[in-house]
N, C-alpha and C positions, 0 to 999 in steps of 0.2 A: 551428549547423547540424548536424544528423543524419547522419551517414555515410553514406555505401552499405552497407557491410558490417551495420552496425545491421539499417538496412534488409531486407536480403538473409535475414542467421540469424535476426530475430525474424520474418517473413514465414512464413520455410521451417518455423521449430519451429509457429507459430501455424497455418498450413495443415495439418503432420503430425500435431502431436499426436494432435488428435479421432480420431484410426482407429489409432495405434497406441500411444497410453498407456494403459497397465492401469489409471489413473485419470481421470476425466473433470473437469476438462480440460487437465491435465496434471500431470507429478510429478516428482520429483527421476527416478526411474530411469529415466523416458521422456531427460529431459534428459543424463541421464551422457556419451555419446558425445558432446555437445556442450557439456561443461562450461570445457573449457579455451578454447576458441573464447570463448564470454561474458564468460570473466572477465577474456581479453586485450580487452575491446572497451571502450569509453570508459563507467562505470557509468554515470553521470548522465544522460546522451546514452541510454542500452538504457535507464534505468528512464523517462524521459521517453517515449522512444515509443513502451513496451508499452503505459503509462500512456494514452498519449493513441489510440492508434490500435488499440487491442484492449479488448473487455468486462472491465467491471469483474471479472464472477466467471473470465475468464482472466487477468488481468494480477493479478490476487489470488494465485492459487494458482499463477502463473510465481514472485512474487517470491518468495511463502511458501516455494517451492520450491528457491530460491537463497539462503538467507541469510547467504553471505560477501562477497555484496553491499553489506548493510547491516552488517558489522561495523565496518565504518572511518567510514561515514556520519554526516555532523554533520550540525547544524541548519543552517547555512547552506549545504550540500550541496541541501541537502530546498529549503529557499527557492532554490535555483538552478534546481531541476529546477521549483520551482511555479509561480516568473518566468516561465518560458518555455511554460507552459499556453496552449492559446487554444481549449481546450473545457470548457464549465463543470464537465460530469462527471470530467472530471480530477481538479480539483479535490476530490469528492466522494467519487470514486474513492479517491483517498490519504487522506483524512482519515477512511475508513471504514476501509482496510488499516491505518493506523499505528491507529486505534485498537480494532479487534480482535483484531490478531495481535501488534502490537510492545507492544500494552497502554500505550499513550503518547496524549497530548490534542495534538493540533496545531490544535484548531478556530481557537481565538484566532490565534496564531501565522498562520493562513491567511488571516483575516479581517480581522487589525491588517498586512498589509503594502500598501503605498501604491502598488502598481502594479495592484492590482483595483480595476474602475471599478463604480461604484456599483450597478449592473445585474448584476454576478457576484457582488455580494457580496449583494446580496438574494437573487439563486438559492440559491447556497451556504446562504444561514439557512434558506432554506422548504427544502431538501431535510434539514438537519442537525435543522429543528424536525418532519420527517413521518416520516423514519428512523430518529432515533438508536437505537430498540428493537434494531435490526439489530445495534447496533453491537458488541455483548457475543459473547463465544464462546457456541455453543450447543452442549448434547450432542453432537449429531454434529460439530461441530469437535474438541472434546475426544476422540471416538472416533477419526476418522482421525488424531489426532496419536498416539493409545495404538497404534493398528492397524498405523500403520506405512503407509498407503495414501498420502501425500505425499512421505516417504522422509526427512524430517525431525521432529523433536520440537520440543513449545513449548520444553524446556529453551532450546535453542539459540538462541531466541528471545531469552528471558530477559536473558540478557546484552547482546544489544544493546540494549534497553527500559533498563537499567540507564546503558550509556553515553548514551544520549540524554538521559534523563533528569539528568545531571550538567548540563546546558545550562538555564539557569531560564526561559528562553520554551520549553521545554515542560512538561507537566503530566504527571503518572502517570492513568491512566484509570482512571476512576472503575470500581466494581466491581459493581454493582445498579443494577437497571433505575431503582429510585426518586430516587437520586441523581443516576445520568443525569438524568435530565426535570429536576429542580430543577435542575440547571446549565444544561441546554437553552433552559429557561424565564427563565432570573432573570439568566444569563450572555451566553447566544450570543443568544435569540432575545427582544430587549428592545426 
């Protein structure tokens, strides 16, 4: 269960942002005055219900925006917070986040757990086999990472990509579109 407080600061930051972050839709220096408030608050619990109760391209660039979030975060963290999904874009949501910004494959991993019933997990493929293009950094990510408009670097990234990737149910992200598809195709979407 979801706290009040949860509740309350991701509400409040998700209401303020849009009018007063110098980035749209939000960014680490909108967040600064409310950093220590976050990271006293149960992560699993905050990333589940940006995940689930806020836009993909805000809860994107919330987490993108926090990443001492994900430095302690294991795989069975990730399956705890995916367990407790009960919207399909959740799902879709993080499997496009871990694999554009953490640079990490969680498809399988999403797919092969035994508490998605048969209906979620065919959504999931036709969204992973209509999307995955998305799924790569483009120019403009690379430029607000160089620009500085997030208030974080992929460097920082990096590192956590690295400890997750010590866990073998997950994969390193593939790095071109063409490879993408041949695994979309041959792997997830068969």
């Amino acid at each position: 269960m979801i706290g009040q407080e949860i509740i309350e600061i991701s509400d409040f930051l998700a209401i303020k942002s849009p009018n007063e972050s110098a980035f749209h839709p939000i960014n680490r220096d909108f967040l600064k005055p409310y950093l220590q408030q976050i990271f006293n608050l149960d992560r699993n619990s905050f990333l589940l219900y940006n995940i689930e109760s806020t836009s993909a391209l805000y809860s994107d660039y919330l987490m993108l925006s926090l990443p001492e979030l994900w430095e302690d975060i294991t795989v069975n963290d990730l399956i705890e917070i995916i367990n407790n999904f009960k919207n399909t874009l959740s799902y879709c949501s993080l499997i496009s986040f871990a694999y554009k910004f953490v640079e990490v494959n969680i498809m399988k991993l999403v797919l092969e757990l035994p508490s998605l019933t048969k209906e979620t997990r065919k959504e999931i493929r036709s969204y992973i086999e209509n999307q995955y293009n998305t799924f790569l950094k483009s120019e403009t990510d690379f430029f607000f990472f160089e620009e500085g408009a997030i208030g974080v670097t992929n460097d920082e990234w990096m590192y956590i990509k690295q400890k997750l990737l010590l866990d073998n149910r997950v994969e390193p992200a593939l790095q071109n579109l063409e490879d993408l598809e041949n695994y979309v195709q041959s792997e997830i979407c068969v």
